[in-house]
KENU-593433 format. One line per field, with one value per residue (C-alpha): residue in one letter; chain; z, x, y. Coordinates in nm, 3 decimals. Example, Ala and Ser with C-alpha at 12.3 -4.5 7.8 and 13.67 -1.06 7.14 Angstrom:
<recs>
aa <- A, S
ch <- A, A
pz <- 0.780, 0.714
px <- 1.230, 1.367
py <- -0.450, -0.106
</recs>
This chain:
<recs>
aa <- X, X, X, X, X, X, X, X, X, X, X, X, X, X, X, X, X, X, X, X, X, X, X, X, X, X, X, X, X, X, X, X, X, X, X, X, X, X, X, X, X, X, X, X, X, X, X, X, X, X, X, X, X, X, X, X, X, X, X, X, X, X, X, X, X, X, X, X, X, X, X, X, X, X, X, X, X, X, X, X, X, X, X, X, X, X, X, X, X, X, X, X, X, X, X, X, X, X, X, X, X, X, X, X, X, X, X, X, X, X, X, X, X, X, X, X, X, X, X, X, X, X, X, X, X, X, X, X, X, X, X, X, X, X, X, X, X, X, X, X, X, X, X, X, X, X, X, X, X, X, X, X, X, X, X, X, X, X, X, X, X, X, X, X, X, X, X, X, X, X, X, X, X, X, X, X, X, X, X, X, X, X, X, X, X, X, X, X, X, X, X, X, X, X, X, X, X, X, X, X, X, X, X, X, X, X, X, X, X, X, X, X, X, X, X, X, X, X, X, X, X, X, X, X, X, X, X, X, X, X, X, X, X, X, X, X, X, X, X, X, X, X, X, X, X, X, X, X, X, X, X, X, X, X, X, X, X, X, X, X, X, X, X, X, X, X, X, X, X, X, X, X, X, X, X, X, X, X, X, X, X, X, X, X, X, X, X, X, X, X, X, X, X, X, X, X, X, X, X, X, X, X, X, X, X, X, X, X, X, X, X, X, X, X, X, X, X, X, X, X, X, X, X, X, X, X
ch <- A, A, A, A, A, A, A, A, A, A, A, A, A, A, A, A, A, A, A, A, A, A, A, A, A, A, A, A, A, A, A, A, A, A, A, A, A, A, A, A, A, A, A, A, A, A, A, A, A, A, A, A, A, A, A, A, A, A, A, A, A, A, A, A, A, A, A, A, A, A, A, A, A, A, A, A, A, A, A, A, A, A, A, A, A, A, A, A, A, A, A, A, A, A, A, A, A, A, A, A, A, A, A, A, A, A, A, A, A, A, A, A, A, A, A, A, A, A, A, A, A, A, A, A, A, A, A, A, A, A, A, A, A, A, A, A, A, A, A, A, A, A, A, A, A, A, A, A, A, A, A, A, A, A, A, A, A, A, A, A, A, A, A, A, A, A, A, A, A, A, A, A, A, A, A, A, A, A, A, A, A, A, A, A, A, A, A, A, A, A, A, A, A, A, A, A, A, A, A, A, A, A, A, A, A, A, A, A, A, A, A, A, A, A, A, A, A, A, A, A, A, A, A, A, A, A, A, A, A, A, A, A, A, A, A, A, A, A, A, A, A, A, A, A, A, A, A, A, A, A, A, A, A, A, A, A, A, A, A, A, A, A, A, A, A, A, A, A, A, A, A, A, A, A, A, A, A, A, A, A, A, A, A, A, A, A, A, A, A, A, A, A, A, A, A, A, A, A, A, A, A, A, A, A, A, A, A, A, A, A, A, A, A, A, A, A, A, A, A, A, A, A, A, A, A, A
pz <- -1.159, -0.965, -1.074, -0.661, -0.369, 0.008, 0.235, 0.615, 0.594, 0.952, 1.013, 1.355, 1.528, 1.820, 2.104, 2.453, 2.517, 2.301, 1.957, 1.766, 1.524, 1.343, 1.029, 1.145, 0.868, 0.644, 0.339, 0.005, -0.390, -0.694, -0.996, -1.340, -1.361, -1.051, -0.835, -0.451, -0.179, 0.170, 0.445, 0.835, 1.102, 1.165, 1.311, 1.163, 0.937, 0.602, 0.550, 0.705, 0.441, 0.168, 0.277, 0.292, -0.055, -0.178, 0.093, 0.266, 0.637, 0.769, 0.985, 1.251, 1.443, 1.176, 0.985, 0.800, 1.002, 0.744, 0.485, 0.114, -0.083, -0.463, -0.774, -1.093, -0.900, -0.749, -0.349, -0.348, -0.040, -0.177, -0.375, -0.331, -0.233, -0.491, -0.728, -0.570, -0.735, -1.057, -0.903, -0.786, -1.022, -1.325, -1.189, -0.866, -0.793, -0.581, -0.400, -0.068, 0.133, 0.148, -0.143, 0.047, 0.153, -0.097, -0.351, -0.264, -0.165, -0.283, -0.642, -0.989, -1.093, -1.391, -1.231, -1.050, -1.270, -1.494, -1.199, -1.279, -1.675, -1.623, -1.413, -1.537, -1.887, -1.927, -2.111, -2.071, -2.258, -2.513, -2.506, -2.177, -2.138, -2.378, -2.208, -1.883, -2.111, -2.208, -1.839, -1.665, -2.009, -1.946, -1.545, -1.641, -1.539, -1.801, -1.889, -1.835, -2.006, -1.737, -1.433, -1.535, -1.387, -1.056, -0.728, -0.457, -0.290, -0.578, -0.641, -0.483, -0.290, -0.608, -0.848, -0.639, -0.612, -0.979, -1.046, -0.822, -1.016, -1.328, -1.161, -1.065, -1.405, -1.607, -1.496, -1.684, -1.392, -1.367, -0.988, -0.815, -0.497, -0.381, -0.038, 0.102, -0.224, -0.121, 0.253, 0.230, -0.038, -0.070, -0.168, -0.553, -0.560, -0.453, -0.683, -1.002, -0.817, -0.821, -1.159, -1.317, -1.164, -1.288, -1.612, -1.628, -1.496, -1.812, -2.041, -1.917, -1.772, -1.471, -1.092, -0.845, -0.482, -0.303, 0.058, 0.232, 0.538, 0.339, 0.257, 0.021, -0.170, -0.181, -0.339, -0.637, -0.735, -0.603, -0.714, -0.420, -0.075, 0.203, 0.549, 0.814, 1.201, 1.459, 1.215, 1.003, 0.727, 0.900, 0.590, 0.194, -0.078, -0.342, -0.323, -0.393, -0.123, 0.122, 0.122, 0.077, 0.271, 0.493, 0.755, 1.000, 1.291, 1.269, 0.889, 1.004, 1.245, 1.015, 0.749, 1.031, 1.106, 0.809, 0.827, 0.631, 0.430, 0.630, 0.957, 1.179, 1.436, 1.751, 1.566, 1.738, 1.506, 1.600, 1.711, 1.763, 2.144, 2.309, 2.186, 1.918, 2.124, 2.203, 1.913, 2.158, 2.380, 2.118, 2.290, 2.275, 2.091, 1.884, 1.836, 1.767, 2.089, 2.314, 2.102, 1.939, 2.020, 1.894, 2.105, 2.309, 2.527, 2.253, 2.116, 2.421, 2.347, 1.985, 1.717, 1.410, 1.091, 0.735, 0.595, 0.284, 0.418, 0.030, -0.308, -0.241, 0.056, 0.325, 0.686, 1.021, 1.279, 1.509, 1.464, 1.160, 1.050, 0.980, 0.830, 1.162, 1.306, 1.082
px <- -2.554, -2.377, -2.493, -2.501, -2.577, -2.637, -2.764, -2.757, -2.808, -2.877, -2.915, -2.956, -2.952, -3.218, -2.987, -3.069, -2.777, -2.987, -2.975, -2.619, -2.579, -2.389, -2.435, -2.514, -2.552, -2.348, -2.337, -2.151, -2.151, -2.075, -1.947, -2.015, -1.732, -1.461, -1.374, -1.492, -1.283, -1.457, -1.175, -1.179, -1.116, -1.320, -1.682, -1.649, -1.994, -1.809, -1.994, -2.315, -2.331, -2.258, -2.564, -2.763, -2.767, -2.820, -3.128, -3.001, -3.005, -3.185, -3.497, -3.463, -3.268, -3.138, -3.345, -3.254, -3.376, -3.367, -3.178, -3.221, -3.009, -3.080, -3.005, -3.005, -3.202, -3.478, -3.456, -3.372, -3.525, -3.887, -3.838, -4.092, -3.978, -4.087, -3.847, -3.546, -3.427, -3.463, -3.223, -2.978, -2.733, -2.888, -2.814, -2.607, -2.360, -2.201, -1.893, -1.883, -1.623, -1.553, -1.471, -1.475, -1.808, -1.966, -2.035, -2.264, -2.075, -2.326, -2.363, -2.132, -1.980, -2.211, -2.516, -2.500, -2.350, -2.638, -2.856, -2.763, -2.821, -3.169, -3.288, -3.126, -3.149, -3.375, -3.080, -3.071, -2.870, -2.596, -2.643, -2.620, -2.333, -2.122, -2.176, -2.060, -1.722, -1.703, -1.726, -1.471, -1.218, -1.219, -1.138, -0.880, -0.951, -0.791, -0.969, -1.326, -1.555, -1.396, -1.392, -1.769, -1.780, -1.584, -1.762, -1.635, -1.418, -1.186, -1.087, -0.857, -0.957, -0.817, -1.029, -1.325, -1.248, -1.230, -1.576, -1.791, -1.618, -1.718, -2.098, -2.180, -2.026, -2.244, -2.524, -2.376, -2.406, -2.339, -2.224, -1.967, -1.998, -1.681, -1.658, -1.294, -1.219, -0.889, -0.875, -0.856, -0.586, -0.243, -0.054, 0.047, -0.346, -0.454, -0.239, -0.400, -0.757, -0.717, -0.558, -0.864, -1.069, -0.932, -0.943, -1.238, -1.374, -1.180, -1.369, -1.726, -1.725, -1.903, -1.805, -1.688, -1.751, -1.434, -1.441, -1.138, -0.901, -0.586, -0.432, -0.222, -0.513, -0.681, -0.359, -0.348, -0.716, -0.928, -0.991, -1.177, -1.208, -1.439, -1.260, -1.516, -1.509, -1.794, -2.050, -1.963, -1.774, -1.465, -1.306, -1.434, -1.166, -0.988, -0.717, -0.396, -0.542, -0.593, -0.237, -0.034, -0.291, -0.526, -0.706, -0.875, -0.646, -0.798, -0.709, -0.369, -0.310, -0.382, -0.196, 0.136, 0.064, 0.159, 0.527, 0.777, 1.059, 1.362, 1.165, 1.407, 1.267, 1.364, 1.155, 0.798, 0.516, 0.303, -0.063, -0.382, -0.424, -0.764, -1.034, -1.354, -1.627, -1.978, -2.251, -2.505, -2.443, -2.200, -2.057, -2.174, -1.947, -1.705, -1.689, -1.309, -1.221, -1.100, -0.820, -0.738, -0.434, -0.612, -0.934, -1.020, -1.345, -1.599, -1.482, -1.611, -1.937, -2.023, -2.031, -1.898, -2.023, -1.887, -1.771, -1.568, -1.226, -1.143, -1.189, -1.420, -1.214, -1.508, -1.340, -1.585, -1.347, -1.356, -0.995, -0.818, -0.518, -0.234, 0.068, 0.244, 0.124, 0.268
py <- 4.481, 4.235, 3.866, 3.819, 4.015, 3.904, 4.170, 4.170, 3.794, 3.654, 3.236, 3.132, 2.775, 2.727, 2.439, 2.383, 2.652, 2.949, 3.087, 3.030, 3.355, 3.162, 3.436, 3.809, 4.071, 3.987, 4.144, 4.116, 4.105, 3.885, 4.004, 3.811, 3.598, 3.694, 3.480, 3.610, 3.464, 3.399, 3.363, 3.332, 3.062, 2.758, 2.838, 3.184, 3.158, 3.049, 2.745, 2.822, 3.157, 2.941, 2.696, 3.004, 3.069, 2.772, 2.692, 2.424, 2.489, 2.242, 2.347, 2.261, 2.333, 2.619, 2.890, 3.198, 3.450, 3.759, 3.938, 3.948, 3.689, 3.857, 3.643, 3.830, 4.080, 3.800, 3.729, 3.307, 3.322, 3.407, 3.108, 2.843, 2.470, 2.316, 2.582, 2.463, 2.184, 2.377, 2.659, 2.440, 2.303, 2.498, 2.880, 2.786, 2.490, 2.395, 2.162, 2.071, 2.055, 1.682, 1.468, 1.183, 1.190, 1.360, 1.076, 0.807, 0.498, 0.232, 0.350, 0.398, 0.738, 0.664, 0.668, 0.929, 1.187, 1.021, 1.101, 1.493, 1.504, 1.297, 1.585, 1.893, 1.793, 1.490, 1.334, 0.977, 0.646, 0.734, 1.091, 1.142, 0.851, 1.075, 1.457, 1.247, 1.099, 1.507, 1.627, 1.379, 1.455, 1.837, 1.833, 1.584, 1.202, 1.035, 0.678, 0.845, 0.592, 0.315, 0.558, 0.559, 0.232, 0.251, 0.329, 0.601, 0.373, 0.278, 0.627, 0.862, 1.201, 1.395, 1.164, 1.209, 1.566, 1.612, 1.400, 1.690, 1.923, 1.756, 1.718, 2.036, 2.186, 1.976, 2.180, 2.476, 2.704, 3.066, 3.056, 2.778, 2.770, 2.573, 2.494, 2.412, 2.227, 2.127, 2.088, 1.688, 1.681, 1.699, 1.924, 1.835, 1.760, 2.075, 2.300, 2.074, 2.141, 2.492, 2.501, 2.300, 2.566, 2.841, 2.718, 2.583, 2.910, 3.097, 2.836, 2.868, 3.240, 3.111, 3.336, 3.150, 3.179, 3.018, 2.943, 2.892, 2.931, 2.910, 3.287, 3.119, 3.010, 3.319, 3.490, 3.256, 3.225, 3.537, 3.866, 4.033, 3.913, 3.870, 3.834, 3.663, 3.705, 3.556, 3.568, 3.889, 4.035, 4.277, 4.379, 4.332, 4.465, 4.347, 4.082, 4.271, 4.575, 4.259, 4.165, 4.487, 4.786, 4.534, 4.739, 4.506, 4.461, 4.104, 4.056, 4.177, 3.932, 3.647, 3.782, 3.792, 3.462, 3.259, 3.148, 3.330, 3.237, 3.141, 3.036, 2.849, 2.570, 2.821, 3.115, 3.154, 3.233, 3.603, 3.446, 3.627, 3.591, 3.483, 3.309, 3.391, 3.505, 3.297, 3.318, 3.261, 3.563, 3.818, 4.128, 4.413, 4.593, 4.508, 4.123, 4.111, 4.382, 4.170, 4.018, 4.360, 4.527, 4.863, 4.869, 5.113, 5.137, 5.283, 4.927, 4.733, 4.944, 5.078, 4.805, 4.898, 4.825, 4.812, 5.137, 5.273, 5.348, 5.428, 5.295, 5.053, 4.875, 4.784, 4.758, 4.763, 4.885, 5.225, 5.223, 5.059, 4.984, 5.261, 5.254, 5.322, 4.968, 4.762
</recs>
């Protein structure tokens, strides 16, 4: 049984405008220790899914509107309030997608990973001083008992980085939820971020849920992948089918637009024309018609929905993919 699975999850926003779908049934699963990759452009529903599970759209002006999110087989959602801050941290973690605004500015790395052991573990003083030593050692920060002392602002954005690594891993958690880990890093940094991961992952056995809108990123560190359009999942397979036999024209196009090896200055990259459609008022049809350059007018009509297109590779499109439009 997968350790996580999401089903037709919907979360809405209420603005003066109307309701944002911002997530629409979608649906995916978890596996005991892969790594799932969540991919798509900005305002796709990444983010917003990832709150989802972890209960923290705020109401208002969001809610989740239904769907099942099933952990070990219990729906979070059916969760009382007050059960929360048990869940979180001890059977899901996760790290958001800033490090530089992510730790409070006004108090010591010390007190508030200390913060996190007093209420997961009621571990307080010496004990709890050396777990924190232990955590900041294993993602790397050398010097640990004296980074203890420094506030937010005397570290860098790798330091800070590796520090809510440290946090939510000191919860012992059996799901990271890690959202654009490297986005505000550089480049060097974010190969050693994704490299602590990894290995820290091999060392606990936890799964990791990684949200991202780097390909490049997904090819290292994932092991299936969920691509994300206006809302929904298009296409859910495993990484190596997602790069050599993708099916969504939409997954296609992103895939053609990453520069190549020997890209000269005069060479023009492919682009997926248009523009995502409005999550207040969707099409009718399919969501991703108007930029295809396979629709045809049952897309502009019939919405498609995920289906098996073989060995377990998930695609919802009328017409995908074929070897002949590649």
């Amino acid at each position: 049984m997968p350790i996580l699975e999401v089903k037709e999850l919907r979360t809405e926003f209420r603005i003066e405008e109307g309701v944002v779908h911002a997530v629409d049934g979608v649906s995916f699963s978890v596996e005991n220790g892969e790594t799932l990759g969540i991919v798509g452009e900005s305002g796709c529903g990444k983010s917003v899914t990832a709150m989802s599970i972890m209960r923290l759209i705020p109401d208002p002006p969001g809610h989740i509107a239904s769907g099942q999110i099933l952990w070990k087989g219990k729906d979070i959602l059916s969760l009382p309030d007050e059960a929360l801050p048990d869940f979180r941290g001890a059977e899901i973690a996760m790290i958001f997608q800033d490090p530089m605004t992510s730790l409070n500015p006004v108090f010591t790395v010390e007190r508030q990973l200390g913060e996190v052991l007093e209420k997961r573990f009621k571990l307080v003083g010496e004990p709890a001083r050396k777990k924190m030593v232990e955590a900041l050692e294993m993602v790397g920060i050398a010097d640990p008992a004296d980074r203890l002392r420094s506030y937010p602002h005397e570290l860098s954005g790798g330091m800070k980085q590796r520090i809510m690594i440290a946090m939510a891993l000191m919860c012992e958690p059996d799901l990271l939820i890690a959202d654009e880990p490297t986005t505000a890093l550089d480049v060097t940094v974010q190969a050693q971020i994704l490299h602590l991961m990894k290995s820290l992952q091999e060392r606990v056995g936890a799964a990791i849920i990684l949200i991202t809108h780097d390909m490049a990123v997904v090819a290292e560190t994932c092991d299936r992948v969920a691509v994300m359009y206006a809302g929904r999942v298009v296409e859910f397979c495993d990484v190596y089918k997602l790069f050599e036999s993708n099916r969504h024209p939409y997954t296609f196009g992103l895939l053609r637009s990453i520069p190549k090896e020997g890209l000269t200055k005069d060479d023009l990259l492919p682009t997926i024309e248009g523009i995502v459609p409005s999550l207040i008022h969707p099409p009718q049809g399919c969501r991703f018609a108007d930029r295809c350059f396979k629709a045809q007018d049952r897309c502009k009509t019939d919405d498609p929905k995920l289906r098996d297109v073989g060995e377990g590779h998930l695609v919802a499109c009328h017409f995908p993919i074929e070897e002949g439009d590649r």
